[in-house]
C-alpha positions as CSV (number, residue, x, y, z in Angstrom):
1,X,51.7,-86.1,-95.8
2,X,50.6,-88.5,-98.0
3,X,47.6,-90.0,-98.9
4,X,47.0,-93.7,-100.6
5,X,43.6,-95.1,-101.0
6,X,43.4,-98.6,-102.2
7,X,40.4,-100.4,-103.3
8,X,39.2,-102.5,-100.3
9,X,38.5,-99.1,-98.7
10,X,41.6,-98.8,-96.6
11,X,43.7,-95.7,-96.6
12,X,47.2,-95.4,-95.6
13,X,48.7,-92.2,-94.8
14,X,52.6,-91.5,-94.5
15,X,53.2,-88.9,-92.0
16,X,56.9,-88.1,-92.3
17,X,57.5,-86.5,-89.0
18,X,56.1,-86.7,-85.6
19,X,52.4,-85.7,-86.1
20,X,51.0,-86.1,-82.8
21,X,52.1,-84.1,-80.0
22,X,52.6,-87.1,-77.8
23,X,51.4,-90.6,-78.4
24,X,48.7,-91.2,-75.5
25,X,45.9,-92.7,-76.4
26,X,43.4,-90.1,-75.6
27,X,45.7,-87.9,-77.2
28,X,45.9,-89.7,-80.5
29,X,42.3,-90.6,-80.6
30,X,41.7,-86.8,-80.8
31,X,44.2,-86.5,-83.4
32,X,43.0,-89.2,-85.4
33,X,39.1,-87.4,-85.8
34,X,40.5,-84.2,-87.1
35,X,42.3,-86.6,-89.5
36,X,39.4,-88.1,-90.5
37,X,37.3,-84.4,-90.7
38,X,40.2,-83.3,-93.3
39,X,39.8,-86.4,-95.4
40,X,36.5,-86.1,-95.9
41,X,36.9,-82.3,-96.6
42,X,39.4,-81.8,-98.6
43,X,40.0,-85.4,-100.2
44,X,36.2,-85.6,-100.7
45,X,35.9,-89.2,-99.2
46,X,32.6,-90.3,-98.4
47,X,33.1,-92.3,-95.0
48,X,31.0,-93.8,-92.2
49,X,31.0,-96.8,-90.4
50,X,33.6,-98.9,-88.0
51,X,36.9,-97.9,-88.7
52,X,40.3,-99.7,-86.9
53,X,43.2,-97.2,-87.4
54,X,46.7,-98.4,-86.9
55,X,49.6,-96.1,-85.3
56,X,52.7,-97.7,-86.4
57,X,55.5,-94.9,-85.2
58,X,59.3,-95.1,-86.2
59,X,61.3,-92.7,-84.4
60,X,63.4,-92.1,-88.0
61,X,60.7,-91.8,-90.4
62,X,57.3,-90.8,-88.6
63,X,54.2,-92.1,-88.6
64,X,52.2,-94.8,-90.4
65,X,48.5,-94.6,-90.2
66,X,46.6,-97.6,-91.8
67,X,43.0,-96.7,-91.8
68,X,40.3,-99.9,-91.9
69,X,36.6,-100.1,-92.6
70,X,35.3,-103.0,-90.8
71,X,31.7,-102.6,-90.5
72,X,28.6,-99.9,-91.2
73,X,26.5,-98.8,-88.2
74,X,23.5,-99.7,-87.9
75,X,21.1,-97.0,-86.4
76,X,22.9,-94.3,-87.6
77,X,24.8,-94.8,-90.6
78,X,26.1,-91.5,-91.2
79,X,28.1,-91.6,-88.0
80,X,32.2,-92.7,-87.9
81,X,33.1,-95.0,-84.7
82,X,37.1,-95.3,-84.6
83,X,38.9,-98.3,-82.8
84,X,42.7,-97.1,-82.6
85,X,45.8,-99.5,-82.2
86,X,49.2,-98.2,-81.1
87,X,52.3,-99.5,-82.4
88,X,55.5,-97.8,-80.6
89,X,59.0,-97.8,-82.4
90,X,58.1,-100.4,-85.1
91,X,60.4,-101.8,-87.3
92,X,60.0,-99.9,-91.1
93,X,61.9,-101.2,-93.8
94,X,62.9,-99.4,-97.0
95,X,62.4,-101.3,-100.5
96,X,64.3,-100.6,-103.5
97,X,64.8,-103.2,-106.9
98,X,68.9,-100.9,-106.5
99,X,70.9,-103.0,-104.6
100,X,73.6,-100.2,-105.7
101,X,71.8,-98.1,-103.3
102,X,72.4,-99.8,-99.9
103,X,75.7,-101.6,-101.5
104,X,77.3,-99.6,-98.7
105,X,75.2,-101.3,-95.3
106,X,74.9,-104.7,-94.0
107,X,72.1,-106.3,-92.9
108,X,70.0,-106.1,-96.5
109,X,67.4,-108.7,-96.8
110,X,66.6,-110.0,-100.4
111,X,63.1,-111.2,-101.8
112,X,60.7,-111.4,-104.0
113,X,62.9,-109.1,-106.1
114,X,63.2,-106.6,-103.7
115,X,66.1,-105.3,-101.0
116,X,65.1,-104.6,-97.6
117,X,66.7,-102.7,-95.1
118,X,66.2,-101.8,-91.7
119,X,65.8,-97.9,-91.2
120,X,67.8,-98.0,-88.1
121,X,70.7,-98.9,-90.0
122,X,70.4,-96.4,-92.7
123,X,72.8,-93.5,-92.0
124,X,72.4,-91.3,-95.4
125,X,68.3,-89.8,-94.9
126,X,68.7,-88.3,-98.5
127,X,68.6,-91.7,-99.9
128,X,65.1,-92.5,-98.5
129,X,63.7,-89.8,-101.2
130,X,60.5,-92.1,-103.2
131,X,62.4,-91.9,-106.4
132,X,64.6,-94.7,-104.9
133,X,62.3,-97.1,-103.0
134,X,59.2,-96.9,-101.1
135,X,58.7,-97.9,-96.8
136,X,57.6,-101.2,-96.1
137,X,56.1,-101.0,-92.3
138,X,54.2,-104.4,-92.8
139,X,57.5,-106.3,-93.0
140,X,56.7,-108.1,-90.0
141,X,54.5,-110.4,-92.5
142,X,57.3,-112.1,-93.5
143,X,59.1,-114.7,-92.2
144,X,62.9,-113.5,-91.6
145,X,64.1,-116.6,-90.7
146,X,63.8,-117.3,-94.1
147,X,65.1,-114.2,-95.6
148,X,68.2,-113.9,-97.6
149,X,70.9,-111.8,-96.1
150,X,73.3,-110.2,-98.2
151,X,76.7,-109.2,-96.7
């Protein structure tokens, strides 16, 4: 697992492998409060308030959770309410600045100085280590009718 706080107090967590035991709602909800309990505990994070958390789940990689505070709570301000989103079999792209590295697939989108590729096309896991790229699971914010494929 890891663990990236950024500094409009959202926290993203990679989860490599399937996490959750099944992806039901109820299920997951439960899931998602222990997650919470073990951030606070052992990453120290002080949290209360509205929180949206976003399941984005890729059967090759695992499981994206995107953690959002949107409000406080009013009367009691030490509690945690949790609104949770389910995204099954989302599209995650990898990133890399190599274009060496998926030299051997088709389908590789180019921009901003970056090469994208679909994990469903990637055949070789090993080369989705972090030293190479990074996952990109919010690609859907671009436009690819505007992307440039190369062959």
């Amino acid at each position: 697992m890891k663990v990236q706080v950024l500094e409009n107090e959202k926290i993203v967590l990679f989860l490599y492998n399937y996490f959750f035991k099944t992806l039901e709602k109820e299920d997951v909800v439960k899931e998602v409060k222990q997650i919470f309990l073990k951030l606070i505990k052992y990453y120290k994070l002080n949290m209360s308030g509205v929180y949206n958390v976003l399941v984005y789940e890729n059967a090759k990689y695992g499981i994206i959770l995107e953690i959002e505070k949107t409000s406080e709570l009013l009367f009691n301000p030490d509690l945690i309410d949790i609104k949770v989103k389910i995204y099954k079999d989302f599209d995650f792209y990898f990133k890399t600045k190599d274009y060496f590295i998926l030299k051997n697939y088709k389908n590789i989108y180019y921009e901003n100085g970056y090469f994208y590729i679909n994990l469903k096309d990637i055949t070789d896991s090993l080369m989705l280590i972090e030293e190479f790229g990074t996952i990109d699971y919010n690609f859907e914010k671009y436009d690819l009718s505007k992307k440039i494929f190369i062959q």
